[in-house]
N, C-alpha and C positions, 0 to 999 in steps of 0.2 A: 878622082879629084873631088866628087860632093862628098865624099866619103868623109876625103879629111877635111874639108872644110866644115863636113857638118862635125866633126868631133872636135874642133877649134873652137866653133862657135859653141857647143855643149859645154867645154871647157870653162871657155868665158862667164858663160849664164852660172855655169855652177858655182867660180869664184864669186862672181857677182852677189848669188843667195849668200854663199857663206861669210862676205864683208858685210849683206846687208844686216843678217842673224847676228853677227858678230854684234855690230852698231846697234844692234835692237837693245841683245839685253845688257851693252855697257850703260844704255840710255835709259834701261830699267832698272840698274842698278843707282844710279845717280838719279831718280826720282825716287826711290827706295831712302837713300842717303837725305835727299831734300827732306821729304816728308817725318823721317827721324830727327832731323836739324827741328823743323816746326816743332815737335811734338815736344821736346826739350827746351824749346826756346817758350813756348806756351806755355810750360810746365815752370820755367823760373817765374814767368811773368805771375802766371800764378801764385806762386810763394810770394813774390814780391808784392801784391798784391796782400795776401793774406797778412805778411807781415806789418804791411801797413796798416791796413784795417786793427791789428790788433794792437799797433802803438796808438794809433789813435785812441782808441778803447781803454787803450791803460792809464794815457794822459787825460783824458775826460772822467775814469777814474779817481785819479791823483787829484785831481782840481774838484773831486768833488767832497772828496779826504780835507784838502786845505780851507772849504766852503764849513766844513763841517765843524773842523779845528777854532775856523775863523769866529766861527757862532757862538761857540761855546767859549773863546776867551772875551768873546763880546759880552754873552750873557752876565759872566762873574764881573768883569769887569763895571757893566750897569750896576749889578746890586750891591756891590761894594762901594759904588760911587753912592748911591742910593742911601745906605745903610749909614757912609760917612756923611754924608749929607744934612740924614736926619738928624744921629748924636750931635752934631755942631751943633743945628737949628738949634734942640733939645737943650743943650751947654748953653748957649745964647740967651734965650725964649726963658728959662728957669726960673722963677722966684723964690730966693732961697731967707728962709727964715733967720731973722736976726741972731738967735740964740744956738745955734748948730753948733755941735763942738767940733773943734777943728780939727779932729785926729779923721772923722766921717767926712769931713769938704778935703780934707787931704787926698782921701783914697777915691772920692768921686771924680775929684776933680784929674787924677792922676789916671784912676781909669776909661774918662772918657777923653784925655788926652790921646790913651793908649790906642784908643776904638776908632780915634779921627785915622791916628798916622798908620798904621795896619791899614784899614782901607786904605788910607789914600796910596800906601805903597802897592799893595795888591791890584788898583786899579792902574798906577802906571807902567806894572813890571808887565796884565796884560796888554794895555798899549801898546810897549815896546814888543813885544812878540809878535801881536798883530803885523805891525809894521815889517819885522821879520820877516812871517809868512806870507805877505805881499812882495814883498820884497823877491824872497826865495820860487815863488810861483811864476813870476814874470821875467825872472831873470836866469834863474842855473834850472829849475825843472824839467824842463824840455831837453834841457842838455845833460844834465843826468839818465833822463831815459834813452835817451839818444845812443849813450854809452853802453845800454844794458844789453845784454846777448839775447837774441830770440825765445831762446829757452832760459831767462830767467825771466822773461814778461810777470809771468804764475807766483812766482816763489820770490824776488823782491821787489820792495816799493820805496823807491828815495826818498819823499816826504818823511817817511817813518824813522827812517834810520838818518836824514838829517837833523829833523824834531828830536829823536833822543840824542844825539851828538851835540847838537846848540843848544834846543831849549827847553829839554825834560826839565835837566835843574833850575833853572829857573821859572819856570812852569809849578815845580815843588815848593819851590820857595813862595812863589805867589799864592797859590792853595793853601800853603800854610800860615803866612800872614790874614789870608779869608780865615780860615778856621778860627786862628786866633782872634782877630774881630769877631766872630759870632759868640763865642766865650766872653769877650769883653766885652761885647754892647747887652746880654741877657744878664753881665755880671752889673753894668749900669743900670738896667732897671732894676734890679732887685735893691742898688744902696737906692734910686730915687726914692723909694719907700720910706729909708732912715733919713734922710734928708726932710723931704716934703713932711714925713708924717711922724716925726722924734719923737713927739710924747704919745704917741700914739704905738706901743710897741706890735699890737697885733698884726696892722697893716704893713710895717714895713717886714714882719716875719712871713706875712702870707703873699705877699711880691716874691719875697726872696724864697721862697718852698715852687712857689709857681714858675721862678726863671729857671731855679732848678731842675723841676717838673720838663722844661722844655729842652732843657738843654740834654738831660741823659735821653729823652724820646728822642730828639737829635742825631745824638750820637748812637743810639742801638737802633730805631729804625728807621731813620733817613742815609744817612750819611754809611752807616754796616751795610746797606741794601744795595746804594747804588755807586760805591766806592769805585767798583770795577771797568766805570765808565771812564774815569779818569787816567786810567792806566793805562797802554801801550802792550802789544802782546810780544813775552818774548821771541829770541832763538831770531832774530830777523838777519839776515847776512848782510854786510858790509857791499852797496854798487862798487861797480870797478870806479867810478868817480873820485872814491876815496882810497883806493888801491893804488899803491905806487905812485904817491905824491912826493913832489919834493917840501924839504923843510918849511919853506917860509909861504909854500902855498897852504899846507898843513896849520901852519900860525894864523893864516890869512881866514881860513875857515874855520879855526875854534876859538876865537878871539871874541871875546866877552862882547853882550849886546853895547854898553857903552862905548867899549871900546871900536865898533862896528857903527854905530851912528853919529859917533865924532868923530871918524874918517870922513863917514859921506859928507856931513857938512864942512869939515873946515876943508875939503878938497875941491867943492865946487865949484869958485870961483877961481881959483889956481888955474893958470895956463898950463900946459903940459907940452914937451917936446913929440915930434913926430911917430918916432919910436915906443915914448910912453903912452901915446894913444892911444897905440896899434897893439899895442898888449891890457889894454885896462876897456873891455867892451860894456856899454850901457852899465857901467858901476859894477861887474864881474872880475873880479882878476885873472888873466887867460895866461899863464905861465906862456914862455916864450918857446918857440920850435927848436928842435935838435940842428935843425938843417941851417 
């Protein structure tokens, strides 16, 4: 009788070990399993992490591109106002000898008309651009990058490829009305010469050798030298931002500066229904959802 009682009870203890073993290493596996859940869950937060840090970085970039842009259309912008400024004074301020023939007040007065309105156009095509690039910065840039894939952070930059899409040409066009002003305003000092000093031929010949003198130094070593700063580098790829637009958002975003800051103003005070509001964000156009 202890015989088999103690082989009952052996029985028992021994199922006992082998549920308890069992349960050990299901419970070792399932802290196995936890600990690979962490490791993985630490490991996205990580990336996510990374990737923030590095949009962050890219946008602090970007804004320091449009800080940069901003500068330089300010600069031209000053000496163009500067420049126009002076010729008016100049045109104004002049006292012009009674006896001038008029074929030489013709061409002074026509070139330094030409010197006013050149500036003045170049100083307000940079204006408008500025306004653009503020514009562009506080409103779609964030959302541009927003859009961009992790691995394009490296390879592209929306300001870049926005600025040649809107306001390269016009940007050209402003540069070149500057240019043309500086050709016109060195072309007004040299007739001041024939003007101021008519019977005097040597002076108004050695004005005009000397605005000369300034304008080819000009053009071969100022302007040849650092030409390349003005430029834009190519091969830059197109954000998905502008990928797979529909038509009239496509109109909405190439649509001349004029016609982009006579929207904003004559739309301001216009009411707008619920719906239109809900698509038109802080002066952005946000095309409407599929759903």
């Amino acid at each position: 009788m202890n015989a088999v009682v103690g082989a009952m009870m052996g029985s028992y203890d021994l199922q006992n070990a082998q549920r308890w073993r069992t349960e050990d290493m299901e419970h070792r596996k399932q802290e196995i399993q936890w600990r690979e859940d962490d490791v993985k869950r630490e490991h996205a937060w990580r990336l996510e992490d990374i990737e923030r840090e590095k949009r962050l970085q890219k946008l602090e970039n970007e804004r320091r591109v449009t800080d940069a842009r901003s500068e330089q259309l300010s600069a031209v912008s000053n000496l163009s106002a500067l420049l126009g400024g002076f010729a008016m004074v100049a045109n104004v301020e002049i006292n012009l000898p009674p006896d001038v023939a008029w074929s030489v007040m013709f061409l002074y007065g026509t070139v330094s008309a030409s010197v006013i309105l050149c500036m003045l156009c170049c100083m307000l095509m940079c204006t408008l651009l500025l306004l653009a690039i503020t514009r562009y910065a506080s409103l779609d840039l964030e959302n541009d990058l927003r859009l961009l894939d992790f691995d394009q952070l490296d390879l592209e930059s929306p300001f870049y490829v926005w600025w040649l899409k809107r306001c390269e040409k016009d940007w050209q066009l402003a540069y070149t009305f500057f240019r043309v002003g500086i050709f016109l305003f060195l072309w007004t000092v040299a007739l001041v010469g024939w003007v101021q000093f008519e019977r005097t031929v040597i002076a108004g010949v050695g004005m005009s050798v000397i605005a000369l003198l300034a304008f080819i130094f000009w053009q071969v070593r100022i302007e040849s030298k650092w030409r390349y700063l003005l430029e834009f580098p190519e091969g830059i790829s197109v954000p998905p931002s502008y990928q797979a637009i529909s038509d009239e958002e496509a109109r909405l975003r190439t649509r001349s500066l004029t016609e982009l800051f006579e929207r904003v103003f004559t739309t301001r005070h216009q009411r707008q229904d619920p719906e239109e509001r809900q698509r038109t964000r802080y002066g952005a156009y946000v095309p409407p959802s599929s759903s």
